[in-house]
C-alpha positions as MATLAB code, in Angstrom:
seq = 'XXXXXXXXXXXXXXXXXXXXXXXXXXXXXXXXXXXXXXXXXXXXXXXXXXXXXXXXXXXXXXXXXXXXXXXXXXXXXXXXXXXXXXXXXXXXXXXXXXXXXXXXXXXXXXXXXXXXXXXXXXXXXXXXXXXXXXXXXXXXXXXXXXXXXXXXXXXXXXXXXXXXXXXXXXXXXXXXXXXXXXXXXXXXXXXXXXXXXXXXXXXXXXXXXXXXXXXXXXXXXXXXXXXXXXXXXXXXXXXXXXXXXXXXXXXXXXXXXXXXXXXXXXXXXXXXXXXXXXXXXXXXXX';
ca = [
       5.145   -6.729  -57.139;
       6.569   -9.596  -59.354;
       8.639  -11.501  -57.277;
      10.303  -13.509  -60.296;
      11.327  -10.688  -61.941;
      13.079   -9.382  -58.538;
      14.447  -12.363  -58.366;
      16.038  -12.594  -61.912;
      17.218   -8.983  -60.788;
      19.245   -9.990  -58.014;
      20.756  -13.305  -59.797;
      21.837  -10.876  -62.577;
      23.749   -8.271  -60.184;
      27.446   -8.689  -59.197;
      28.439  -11.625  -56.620;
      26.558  -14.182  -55.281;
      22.851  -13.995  -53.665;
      22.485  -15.913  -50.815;
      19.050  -17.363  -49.952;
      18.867  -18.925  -46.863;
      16.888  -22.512  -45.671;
      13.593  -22.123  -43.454;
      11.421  -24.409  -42.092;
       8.406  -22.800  -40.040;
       7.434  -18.994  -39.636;
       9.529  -18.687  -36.626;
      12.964  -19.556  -38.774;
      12.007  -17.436  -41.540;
      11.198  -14.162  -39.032;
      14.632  -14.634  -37.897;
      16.330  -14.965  -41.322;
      14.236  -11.724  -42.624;
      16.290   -9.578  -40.328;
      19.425  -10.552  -41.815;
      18.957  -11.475  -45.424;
      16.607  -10.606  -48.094;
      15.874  -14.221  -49.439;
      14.399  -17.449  -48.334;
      15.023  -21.361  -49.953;
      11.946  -22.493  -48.479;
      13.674  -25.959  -48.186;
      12.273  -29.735  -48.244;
      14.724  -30.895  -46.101;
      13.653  -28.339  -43.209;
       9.871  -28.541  -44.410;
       9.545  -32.796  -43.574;
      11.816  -32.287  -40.551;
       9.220  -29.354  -38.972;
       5.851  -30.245  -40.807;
       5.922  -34.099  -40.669;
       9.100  -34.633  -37.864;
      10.307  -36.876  -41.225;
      13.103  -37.178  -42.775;
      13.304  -35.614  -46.428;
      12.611  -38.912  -48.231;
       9.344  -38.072  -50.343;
       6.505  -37.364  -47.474;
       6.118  -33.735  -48.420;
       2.110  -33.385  -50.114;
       2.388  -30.527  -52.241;
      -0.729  -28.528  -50.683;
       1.084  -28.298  -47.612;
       3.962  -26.689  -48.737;
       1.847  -24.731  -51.135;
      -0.097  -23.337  -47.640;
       3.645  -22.708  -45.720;
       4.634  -20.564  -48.840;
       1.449  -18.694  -49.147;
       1.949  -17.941  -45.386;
       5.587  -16.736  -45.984;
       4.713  -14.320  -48.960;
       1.588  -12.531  -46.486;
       4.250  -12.146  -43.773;
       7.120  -11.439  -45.801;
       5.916   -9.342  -49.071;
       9.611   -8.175  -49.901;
      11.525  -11.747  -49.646;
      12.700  -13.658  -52.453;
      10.883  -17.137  -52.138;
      12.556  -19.724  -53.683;
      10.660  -23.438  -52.855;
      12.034  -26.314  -53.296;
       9.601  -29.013  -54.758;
      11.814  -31.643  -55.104;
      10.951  -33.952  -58.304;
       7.337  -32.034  -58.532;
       5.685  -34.603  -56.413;
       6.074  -37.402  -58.757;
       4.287  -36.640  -62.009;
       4.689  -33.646  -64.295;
       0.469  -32.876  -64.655;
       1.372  -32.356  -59.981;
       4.374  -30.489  -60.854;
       2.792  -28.356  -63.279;
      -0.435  -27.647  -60.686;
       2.019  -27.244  -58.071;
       3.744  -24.315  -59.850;
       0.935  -22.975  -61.136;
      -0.744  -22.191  -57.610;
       2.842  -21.403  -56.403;
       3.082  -18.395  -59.449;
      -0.232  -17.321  -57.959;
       0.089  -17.397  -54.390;
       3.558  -15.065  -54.879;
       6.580  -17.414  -55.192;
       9.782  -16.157  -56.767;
      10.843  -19.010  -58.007;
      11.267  -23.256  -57.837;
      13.224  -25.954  -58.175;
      13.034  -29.239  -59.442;
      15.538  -32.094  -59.733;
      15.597  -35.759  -61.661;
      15.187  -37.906  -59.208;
      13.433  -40.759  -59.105;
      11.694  -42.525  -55.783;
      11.866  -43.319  -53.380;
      14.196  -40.178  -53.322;
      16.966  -38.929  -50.942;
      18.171  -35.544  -49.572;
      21.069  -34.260  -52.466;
      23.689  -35.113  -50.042;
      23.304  -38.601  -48.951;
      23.662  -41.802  -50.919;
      21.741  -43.617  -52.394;
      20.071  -41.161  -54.815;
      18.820  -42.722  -58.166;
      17.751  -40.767  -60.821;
      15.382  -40.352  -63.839;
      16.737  -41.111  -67.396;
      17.832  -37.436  -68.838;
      14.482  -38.025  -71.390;
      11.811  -38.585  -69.013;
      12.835  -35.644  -66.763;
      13.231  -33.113  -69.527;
       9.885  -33.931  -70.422;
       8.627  -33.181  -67.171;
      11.034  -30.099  -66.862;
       9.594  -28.666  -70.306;
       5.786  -29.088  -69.037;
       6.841  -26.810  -66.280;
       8.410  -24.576  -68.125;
       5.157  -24.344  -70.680;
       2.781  -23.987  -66.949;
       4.666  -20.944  -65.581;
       3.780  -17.631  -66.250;
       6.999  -15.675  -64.810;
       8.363  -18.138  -62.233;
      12.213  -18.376  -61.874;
      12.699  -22.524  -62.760;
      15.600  -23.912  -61.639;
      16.755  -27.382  -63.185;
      18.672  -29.782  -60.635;
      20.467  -33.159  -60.658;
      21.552  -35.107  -58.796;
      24.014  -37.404  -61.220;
      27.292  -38.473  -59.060;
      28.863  -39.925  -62.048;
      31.584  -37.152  -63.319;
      30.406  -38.123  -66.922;
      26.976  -37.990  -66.220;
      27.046  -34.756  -64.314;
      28.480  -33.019  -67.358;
      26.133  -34.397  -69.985;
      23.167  -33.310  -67.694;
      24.206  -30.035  -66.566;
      25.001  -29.172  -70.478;
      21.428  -30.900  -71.267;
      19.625  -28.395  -68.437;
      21.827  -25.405  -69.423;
      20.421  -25.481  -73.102;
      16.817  -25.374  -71.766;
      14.216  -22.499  -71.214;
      15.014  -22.880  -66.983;
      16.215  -20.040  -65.602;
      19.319  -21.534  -63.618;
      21.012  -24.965  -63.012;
      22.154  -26.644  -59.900;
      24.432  -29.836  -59.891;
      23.409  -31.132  -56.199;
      26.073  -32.650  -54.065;
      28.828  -31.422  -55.826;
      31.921  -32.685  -54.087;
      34.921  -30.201  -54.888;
      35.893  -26.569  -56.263;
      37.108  -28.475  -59.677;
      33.670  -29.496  -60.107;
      32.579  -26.320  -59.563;
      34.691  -25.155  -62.182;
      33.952  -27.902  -64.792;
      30.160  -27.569  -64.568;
      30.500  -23.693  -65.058;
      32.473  -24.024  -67.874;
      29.772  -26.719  -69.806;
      27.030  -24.805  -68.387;
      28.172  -21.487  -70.361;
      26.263  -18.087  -70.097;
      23.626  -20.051  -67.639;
      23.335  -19.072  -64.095;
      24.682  -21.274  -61.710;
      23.383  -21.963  -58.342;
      24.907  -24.032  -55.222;
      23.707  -25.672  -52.200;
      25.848  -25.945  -48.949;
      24.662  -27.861  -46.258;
      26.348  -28.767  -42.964;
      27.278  -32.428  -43.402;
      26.904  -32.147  -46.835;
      29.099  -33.681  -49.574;
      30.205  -29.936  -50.817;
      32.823  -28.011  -49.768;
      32.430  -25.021  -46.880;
      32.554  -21.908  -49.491;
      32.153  -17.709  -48.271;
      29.735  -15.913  -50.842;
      33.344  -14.292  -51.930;
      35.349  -17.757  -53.028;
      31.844  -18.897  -54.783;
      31.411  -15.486  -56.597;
      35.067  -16.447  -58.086;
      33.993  -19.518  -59.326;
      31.405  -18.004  -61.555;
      28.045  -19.140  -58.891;
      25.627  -16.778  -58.810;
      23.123  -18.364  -56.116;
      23.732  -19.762  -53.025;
      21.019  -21.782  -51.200;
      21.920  -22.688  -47.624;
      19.393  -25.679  -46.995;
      19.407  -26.288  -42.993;
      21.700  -23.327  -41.088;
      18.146  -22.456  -39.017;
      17.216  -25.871  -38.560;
      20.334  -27.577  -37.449;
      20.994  -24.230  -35.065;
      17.185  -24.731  -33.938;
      18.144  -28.215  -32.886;
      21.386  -27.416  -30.790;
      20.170  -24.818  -29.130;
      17.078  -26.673  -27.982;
      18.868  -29.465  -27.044;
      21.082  -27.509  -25.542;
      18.449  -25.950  -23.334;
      16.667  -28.679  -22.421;
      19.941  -30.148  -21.062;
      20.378  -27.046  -18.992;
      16.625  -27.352  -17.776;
      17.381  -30.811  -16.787;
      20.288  -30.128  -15.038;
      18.793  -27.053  -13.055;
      16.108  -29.265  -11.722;
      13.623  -27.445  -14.020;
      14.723  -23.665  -12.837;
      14.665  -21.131  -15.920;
      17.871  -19.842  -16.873;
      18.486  -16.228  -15.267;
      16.872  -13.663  -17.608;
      19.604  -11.216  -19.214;
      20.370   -8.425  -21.386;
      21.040  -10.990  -24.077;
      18.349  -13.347  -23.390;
      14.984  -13.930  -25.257;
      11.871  -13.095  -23.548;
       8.221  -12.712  -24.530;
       8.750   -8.827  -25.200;
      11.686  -10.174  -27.636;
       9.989  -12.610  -29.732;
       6.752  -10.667  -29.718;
       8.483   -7.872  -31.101;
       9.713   -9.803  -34.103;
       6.651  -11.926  -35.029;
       4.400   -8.283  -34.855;
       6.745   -7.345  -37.648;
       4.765  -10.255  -39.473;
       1.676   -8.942  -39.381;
       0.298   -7.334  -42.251;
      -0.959   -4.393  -41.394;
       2.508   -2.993  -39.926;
       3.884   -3.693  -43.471;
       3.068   -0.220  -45.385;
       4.439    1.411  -41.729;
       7.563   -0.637  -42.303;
       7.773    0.500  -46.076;
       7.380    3.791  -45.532;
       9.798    3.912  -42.917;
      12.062    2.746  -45.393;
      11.328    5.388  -48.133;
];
């Protein structure tokens, strides 16, 4: 199966294809019953992996090992990773795709920042002269086989943002992304320098963009829309949330219901994982 070219498929078809943020197996079971893609996202990958916040601690073998887990459990899911500025230096982002390509990734993406870098939405971001990163982006382009590249920045100067996004759009990489983007004009302007290129666009809660529906962003000429943290940030309510209630219960479970989760419930879903119910699943399908 070539995941890229899937991929490619879907970014090419009318509207806007959503790929939603995960950050351990358990997220990405849950999103698999409602979409069909995955941002495999560095924001939720140092918050579960390292309990860190998404300031440069990810080592790429580890999320090399989380994505080659994904594609065994999930052999029909668009995988795009995020791999922030390729872990430094272009020879580690070029390895880094490389044994992403082979272990079944759709796609990546990598941005210009420089360290000691930030999440896209806070401040503080500083990033590498426009040179120095299309060097690096060009090696990766050269290392992968197939692989969907997608070329980020993270410029928050208006003329800056422009010259870049034009700079990426004329490029080999598959699609840009301005990061942090703070308004629908923006939107607009960027789409308009970037030309024929796909466009992709992150929302995050908290974030610096604007709250968007798939419908207003397929308007505005986006074709992808990653949605960095909705499992994560949910993940953390609702376990707060329960261990409020537990607290406040004097350590009684909550009654079981029709609506709860149970150990039949989330057995059911992670079995789905396994590998050997995959061809049943398939040919259920057919």
């Amino acid at each position: 199966m070539n995941h890229p070219a899937r991929l490619r498929t879907a970014i090419a078809a009318d509207g806007t294809t959503p790929l939603i943020g995960v950050f351990d197996m358990l997220s990405a079971s849950v999103s698999a019953q409602h979409y069909d893609g995955m941002f495999i996202s560095g924001f939720g990958f140092a918050a579960s992996h390292y309990g860190l916040p998404d300031i440069g601690f990810i080592a790429w073998p580890d999320i090399v090992a989380f994505v080659q887990r994904l594609r065994l459990a999930f052999p029909r899911q668009h995988l795009l990773v995020d791999i922030d500025d390729g872990y430094v230096d272009p020879e580690t982002a070029c390895h880094t795709v490389q044994h992403l390509e082979a272990i079944g990734a759709s796609g990546v993406i990598l941005e210009d920042q420089k360290r000691p870098r930030r999440c896209g939405h806070v401040d503080g971001k500083q990033i590498l002269p426009l040179e120095e990163y299309l060097e690096k982006l060009h090696m990766v382009l050269d290392a992968r086989r197939d692989l969907v590249v997608v070329a980020r920045t993270d410029a928050t100067e208006e003329a800056e943002i422009l010259r870049r996004a034009k700079a990426l759009a004329a490029t080999d990489a598959d699609v840009v992304l301005v990061d942090g983007v703070r308004s629908v004009d923006w939107i607009r302007k960027v789409r308009d320098v970037i030309g024929d290129k796909p466009l992709l666009f992150n929302q995050i809660a908290g974030g610096k963009s604007p709250r968007l529906s798939l419908s207003e962003l397929t308007e505005l000429g986006v074709d992808v829309a990653i949605y960095s943290t909705p499992c994560l940030f949910a993940a953390q309510s609702a376990m707060d949330a329960a261990m409020v209630r537990l607290k406040e219960d004097d350590g009684r479970l909550p009654e079981f219901t029709s609506s709860s989760i149970g150990v039949a419930e989330c057995l059911g879903l992670l079995e789905k994982n396994i590998s050997r119910n995959h061809g049943r699943e398939a040919a259920a399908l057919a």
